[in-house]
N, CA, C and O of each residue as an XYZ file, in Angstrom:
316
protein
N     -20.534    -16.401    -10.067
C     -20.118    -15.033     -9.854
C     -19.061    -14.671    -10.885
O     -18.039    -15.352    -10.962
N     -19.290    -13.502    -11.775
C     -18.385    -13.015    -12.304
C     -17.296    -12.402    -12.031
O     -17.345    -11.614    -11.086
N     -16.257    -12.537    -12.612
C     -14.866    -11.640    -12.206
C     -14.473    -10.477    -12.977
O     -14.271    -10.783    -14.153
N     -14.301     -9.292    -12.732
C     -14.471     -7.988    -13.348
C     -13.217     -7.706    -13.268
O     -12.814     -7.602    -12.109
N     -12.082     -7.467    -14.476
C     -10.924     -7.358    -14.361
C     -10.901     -6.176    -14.814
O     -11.741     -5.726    -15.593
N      -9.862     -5.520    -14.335
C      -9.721     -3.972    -14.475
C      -9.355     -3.365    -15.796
O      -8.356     -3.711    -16.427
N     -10.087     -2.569    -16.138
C     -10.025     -2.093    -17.777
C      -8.374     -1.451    -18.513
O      -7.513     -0.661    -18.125
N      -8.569     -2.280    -19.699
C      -7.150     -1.719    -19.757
C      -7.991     -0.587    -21.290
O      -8.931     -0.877    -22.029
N      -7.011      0.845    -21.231
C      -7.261      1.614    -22.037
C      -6.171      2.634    -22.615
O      -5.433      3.428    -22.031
N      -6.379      2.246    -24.344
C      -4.996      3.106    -24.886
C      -5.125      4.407    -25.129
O      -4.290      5.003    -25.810
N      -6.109      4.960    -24.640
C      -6.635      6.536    -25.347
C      -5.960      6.937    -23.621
O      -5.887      6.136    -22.689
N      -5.509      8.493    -23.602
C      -4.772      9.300    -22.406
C      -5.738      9.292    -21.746
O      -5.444      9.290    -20.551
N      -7.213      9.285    -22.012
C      -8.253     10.158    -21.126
C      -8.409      8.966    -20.198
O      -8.181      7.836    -20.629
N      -8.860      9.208    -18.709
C      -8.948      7.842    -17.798
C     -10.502      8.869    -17.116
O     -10.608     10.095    -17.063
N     -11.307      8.021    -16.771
C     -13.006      8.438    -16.313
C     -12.584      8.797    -14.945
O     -11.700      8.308    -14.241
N     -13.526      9.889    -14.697
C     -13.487     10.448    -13.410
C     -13.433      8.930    -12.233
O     -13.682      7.829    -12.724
N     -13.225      9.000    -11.307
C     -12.847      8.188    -10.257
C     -11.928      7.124    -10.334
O     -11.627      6.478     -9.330
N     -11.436      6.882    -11.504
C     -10.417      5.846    -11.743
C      -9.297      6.634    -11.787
O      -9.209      7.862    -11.808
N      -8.189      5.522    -11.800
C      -6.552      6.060    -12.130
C      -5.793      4.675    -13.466
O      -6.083      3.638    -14.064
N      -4.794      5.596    -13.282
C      -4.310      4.272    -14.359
C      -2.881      4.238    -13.757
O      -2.275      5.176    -13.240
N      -2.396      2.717    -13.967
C      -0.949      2.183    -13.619
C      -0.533      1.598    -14.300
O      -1.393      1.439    -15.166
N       0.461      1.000    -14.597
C       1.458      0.434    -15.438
C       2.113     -0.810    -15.052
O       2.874     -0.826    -14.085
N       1.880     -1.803    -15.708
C       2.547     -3.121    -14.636
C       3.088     -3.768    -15.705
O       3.061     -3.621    -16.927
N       3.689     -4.676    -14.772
C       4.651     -5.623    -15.933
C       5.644     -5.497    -16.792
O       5.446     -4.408    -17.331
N       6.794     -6.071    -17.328
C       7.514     -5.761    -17.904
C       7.554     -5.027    -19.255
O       8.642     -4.553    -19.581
N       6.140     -4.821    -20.367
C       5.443     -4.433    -21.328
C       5.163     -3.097    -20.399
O       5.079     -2.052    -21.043
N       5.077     -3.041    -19.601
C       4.572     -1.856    -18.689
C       2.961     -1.315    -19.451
O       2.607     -0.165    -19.713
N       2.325     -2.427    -19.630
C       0.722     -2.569    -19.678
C       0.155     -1.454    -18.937
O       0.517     -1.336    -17.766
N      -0.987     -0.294    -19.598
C      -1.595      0.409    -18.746
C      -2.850     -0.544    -18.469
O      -3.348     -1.394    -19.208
N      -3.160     -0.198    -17.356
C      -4.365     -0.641    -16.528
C      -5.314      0.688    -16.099
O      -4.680      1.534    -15.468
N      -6.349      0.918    -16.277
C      -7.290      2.513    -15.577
C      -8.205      1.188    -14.310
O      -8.952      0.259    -14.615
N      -7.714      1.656    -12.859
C      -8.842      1.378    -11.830
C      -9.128      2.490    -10.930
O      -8.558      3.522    -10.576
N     -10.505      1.740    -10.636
C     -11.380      2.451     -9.738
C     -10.419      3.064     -8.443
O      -9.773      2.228     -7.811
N     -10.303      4.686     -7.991
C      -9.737      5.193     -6.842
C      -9.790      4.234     -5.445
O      -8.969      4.168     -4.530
N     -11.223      3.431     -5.654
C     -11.335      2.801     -4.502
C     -10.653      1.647     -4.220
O     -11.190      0.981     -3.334
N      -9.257      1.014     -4.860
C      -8.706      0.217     -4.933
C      -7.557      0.715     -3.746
O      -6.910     -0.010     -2.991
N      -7.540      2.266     -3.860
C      -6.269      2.587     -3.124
C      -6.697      2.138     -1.605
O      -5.843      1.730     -0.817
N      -7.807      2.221     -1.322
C      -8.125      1.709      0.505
C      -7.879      0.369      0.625
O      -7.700     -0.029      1.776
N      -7.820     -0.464     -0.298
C      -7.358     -2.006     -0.310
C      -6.391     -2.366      0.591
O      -5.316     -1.778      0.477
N      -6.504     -3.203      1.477
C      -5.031     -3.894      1.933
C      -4.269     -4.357      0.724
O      -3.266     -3.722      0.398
N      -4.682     -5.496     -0.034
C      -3.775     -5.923     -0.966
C      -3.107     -5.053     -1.898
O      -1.887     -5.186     -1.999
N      -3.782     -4.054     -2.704
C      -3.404     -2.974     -3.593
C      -2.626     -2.101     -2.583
O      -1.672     -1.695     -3.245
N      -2.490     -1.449     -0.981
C      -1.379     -1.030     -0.641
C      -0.196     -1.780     -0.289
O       0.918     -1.374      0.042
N      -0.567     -2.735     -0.397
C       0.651     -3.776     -0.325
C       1.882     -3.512     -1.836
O       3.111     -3.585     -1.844
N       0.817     -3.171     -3.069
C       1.327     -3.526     -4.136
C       1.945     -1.961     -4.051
O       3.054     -1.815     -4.566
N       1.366     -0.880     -3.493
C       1.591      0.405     -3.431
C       3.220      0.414     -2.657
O       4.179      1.057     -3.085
N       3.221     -0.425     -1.493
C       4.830     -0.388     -0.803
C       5.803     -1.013     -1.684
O       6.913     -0.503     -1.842
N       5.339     -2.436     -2.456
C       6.424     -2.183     -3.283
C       6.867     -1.462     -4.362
O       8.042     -1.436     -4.728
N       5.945     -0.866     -4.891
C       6.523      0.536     -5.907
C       7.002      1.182     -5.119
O       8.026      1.564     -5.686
N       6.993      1.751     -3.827
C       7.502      2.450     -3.629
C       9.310      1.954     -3.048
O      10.415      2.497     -3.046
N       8.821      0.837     -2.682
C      10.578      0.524     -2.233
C      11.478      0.307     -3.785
O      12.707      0.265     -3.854
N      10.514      0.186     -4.971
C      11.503      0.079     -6.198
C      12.184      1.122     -6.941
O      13.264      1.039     -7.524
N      11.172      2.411     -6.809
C      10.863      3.200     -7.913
C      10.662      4.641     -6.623
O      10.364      5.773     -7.003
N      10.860      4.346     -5.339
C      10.343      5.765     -4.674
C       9.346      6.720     -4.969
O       8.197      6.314     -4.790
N       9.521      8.339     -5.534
C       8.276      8.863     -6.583
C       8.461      8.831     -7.656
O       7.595      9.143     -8.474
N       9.751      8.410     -8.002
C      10.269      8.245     -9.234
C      10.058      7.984    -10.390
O      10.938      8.282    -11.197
N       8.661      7.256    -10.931
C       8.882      6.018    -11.830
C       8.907      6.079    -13.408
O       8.203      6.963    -13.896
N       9.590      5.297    -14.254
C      10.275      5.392    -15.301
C       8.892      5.478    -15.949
O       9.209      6.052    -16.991
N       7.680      5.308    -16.024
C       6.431      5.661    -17.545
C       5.948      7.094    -16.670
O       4.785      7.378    -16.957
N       6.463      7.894    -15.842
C       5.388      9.112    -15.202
C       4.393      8.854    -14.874
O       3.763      9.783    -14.369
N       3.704      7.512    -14.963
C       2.577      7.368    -13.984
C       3.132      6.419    -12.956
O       4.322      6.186    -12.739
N       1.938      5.842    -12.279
C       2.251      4.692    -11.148
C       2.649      3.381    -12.005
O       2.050      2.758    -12.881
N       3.919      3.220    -11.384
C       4.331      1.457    -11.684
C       3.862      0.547    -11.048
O       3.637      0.863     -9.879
N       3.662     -0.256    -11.257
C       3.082     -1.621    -10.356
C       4.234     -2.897    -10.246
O       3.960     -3.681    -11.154
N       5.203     -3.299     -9.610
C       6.539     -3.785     -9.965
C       5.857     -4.975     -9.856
O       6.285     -5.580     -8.874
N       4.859     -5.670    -10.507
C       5.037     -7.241    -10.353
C       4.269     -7.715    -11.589
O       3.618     -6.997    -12.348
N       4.424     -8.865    -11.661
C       3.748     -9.217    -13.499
C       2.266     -9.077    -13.510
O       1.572     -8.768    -12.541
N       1.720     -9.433    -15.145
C       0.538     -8.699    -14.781
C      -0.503     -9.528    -14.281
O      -1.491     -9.077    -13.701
N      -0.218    -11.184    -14.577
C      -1.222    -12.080    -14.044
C      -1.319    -11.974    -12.168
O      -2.297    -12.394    -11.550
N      -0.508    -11.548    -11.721
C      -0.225    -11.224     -9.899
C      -1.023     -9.961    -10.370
O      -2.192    -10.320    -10.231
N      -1.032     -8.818    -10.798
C      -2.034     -7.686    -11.049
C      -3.115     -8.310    -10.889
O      -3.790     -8.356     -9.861
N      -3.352     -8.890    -12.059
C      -4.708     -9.186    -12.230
C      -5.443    -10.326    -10.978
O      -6.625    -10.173    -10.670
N      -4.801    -11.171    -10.492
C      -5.283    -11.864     -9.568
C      -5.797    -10.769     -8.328
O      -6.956    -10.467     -8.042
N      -4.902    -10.432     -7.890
C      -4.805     -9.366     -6.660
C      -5.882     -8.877     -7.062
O      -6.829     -9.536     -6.634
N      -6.326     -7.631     -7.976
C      -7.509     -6.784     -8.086
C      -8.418     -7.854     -8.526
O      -9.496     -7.828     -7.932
N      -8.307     -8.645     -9.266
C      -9.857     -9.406     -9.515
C     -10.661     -9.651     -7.849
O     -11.881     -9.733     -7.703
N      -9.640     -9.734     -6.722
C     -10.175     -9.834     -5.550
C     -11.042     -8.677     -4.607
O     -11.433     -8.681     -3.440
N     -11.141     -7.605     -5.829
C     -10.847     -6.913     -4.760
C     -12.463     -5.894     -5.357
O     -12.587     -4.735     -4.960
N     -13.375     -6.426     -6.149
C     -14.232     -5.839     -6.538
C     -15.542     -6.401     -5.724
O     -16.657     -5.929     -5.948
């Protein structure tokens, strides 16, 4: 079984049904699928942005406060 890791992309434009976030200390963009937000694990990752960063967050998009290999593990689970 393959593991489908979430696309990372440097152009602004992100494809209809995806979003993009920012993780890690490089603050790496990531574009995923909307359907990540119903995730248990990905709202998990959603409470801690929010206990870090409130609506606040320092790139104007969504932060993801944890490194990016914990990113990437977490969503590789989640396809």
């Amino acid at each position: 079984m393959a593991i489908r890791l979430p696309r990372m992309v440097s152009s602004k434009k992100v494809p209809k049904g995806y979003f993009a976030v920012y993780v890690g200390e490089n603050q790496k963009r990531f574009v995923i699928p909307v359907s990540f937000l119903n995730h248990p694990s990905f709202q998990d990752l959603l409470g801690k942005s929010e206990e870090e960063f409130g609506y606040s967050h320092p790139t104007s998009g969504l932060t993801i406060p944890c490194n990016e290999d914990t990113f990437l593990e977490v969503t590789s689970r989640m396809y």
